[in-house]
C-alpha positions in Angstrom: 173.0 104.3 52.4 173.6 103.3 48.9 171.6 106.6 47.4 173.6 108.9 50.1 176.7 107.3 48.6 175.6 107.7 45.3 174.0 111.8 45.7 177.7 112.8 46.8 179.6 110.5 44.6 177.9 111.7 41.9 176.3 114.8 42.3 179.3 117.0 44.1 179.1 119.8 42.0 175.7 120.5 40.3 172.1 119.2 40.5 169.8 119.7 37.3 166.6 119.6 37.6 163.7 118.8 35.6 160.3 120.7 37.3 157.2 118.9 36.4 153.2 120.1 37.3 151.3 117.1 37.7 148.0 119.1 37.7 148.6 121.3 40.8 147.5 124.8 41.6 150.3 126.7 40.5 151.2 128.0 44.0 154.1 125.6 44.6 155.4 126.1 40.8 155.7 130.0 41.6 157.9 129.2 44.5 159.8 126.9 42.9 160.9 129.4 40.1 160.8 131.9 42.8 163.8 129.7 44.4 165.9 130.5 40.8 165.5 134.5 41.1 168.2 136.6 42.5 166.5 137.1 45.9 167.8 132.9 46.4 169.8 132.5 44.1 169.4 128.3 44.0 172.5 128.4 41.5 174.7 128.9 44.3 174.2 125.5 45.0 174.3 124.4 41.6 170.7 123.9 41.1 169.6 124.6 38.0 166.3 124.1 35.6 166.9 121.8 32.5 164.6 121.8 29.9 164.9 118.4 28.7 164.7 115.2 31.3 167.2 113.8 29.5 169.7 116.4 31.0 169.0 116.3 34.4 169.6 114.4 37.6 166.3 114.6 39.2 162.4 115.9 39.0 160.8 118.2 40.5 157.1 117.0 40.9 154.4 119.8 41.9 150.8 118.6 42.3 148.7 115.6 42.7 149.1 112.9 40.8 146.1 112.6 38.0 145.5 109.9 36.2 146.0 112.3 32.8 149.2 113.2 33.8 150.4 110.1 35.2 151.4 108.3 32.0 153.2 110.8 31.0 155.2 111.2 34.1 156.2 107.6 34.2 158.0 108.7 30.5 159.9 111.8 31.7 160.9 109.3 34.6 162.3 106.6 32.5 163.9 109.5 30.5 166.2 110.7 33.3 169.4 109.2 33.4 170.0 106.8 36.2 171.2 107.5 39.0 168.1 110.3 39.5 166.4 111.4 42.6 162.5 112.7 42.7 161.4 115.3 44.6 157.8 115.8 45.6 157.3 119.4 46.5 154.0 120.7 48.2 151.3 118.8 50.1 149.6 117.6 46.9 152.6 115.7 45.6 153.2 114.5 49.2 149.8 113.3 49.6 147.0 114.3 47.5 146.4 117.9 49.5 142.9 119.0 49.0 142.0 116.8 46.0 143.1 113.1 47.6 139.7 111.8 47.2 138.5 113.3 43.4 137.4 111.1 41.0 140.4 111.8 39.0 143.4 112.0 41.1 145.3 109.1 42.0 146.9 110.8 45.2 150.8 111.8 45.9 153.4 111.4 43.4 154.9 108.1 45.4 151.4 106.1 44.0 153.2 106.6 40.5 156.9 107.2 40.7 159.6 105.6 43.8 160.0 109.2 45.7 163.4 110.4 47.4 162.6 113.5 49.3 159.7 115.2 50.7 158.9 118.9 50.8 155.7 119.5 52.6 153.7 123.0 52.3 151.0 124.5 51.0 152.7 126.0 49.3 156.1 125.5 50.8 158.0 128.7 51.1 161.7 129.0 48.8 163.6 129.0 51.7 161.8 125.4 53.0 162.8 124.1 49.0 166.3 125.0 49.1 166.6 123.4 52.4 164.9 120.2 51.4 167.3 120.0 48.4 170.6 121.1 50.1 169.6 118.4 52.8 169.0 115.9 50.4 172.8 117.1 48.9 174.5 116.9 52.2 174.8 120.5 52.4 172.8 121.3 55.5 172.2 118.7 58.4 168.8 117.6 58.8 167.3 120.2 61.6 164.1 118.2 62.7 164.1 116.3 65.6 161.5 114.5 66.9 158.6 115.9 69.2 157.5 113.2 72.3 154.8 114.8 73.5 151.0 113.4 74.2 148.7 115.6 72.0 145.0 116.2 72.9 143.1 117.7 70.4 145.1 120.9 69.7 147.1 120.8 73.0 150.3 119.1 73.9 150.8 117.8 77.3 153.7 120.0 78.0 154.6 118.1 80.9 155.6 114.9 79.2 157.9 116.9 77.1 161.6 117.3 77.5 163.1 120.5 79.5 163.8 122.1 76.2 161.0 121.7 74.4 158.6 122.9 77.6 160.6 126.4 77.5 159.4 127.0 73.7 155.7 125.6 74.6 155.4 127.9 77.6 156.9 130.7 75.8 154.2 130.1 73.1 
């Protein structure tokens, strides 16, 4: 409540971020540039990459958390400005992805930092990014609603969902 308050109180014009690879891939840090090309064009919103974390108003974490990059994290953290939101963009920074149980991963980015919004993917397309940020803005309303259906194995028991939602499974 407070943090929604804050994000539009705040935050009504511009977001800066400061991206950070936390010893990923690279997949999710190409889409996440790719979101700044022409093609998205994430300045629309007023998203736009800092270079220093002492100009921006959140991170941008891609990859899991290692335990060489974790110290170093913590310090670009406590160099944002307050109020700042974090970002964990991919399935590695959500939860570890592929490498949760190497030796030297520590797992998502919420075992080192407090984390505000999620972007799952692998890696998560530009459109799914912009989304997650303009929902965590206010800009877009939150589109996912929530499924009650009885799964078995890789099939949902259509008939305990609602109306709706058995038109799109049968049509699948």
């Amino acid at each position: 409540m407070i943090r929604d308050w804050l994000i539009k109180r705040i935050l009504p014009r511009a977001l800066w971020v400061y991206h950070v690879n936390c010893g990923a891939c690279n997949g999710c840090d190409i889409e996440v540039l790719d979101t700044l090309t022409p093609y998205y064009d994430a300045e629309r919103f007023g998203i736009k990459i800092v270079g220093s974390p002492r100009h921006a108003d959140a991170i941008v974490l891609c990859g899991p958390m290692t335990r060489q990059t974790a110290p170093a994290v913590r310090r670009v953290y406590e160099a944002v400005p307050d109020p700042k939101i974090v970002f964990a963009i991919g399935s590695c920074a959500v939860g570890g992805g592929m490498w949760h149980d190497a030796y030297n991963v520590l797992g998502g980015a919420d075992q080192v930092l407090p984390v505000d919004f999620y972007v799952p993917g692998c890696p998560p397309r530009p459109e799914a990014i912009l989304h997650g940020v303009a929902t965590a803005l206010g800009l877009t309303e939150q589109e996912v609603a929530r499924v009650s259906g009885v799964q078995r194995g890789n099939e949902v028991d259509v008939r305990s969902l609602p109306r709706e939602e058995r038109l799109v499974q049968e049509q699948d």
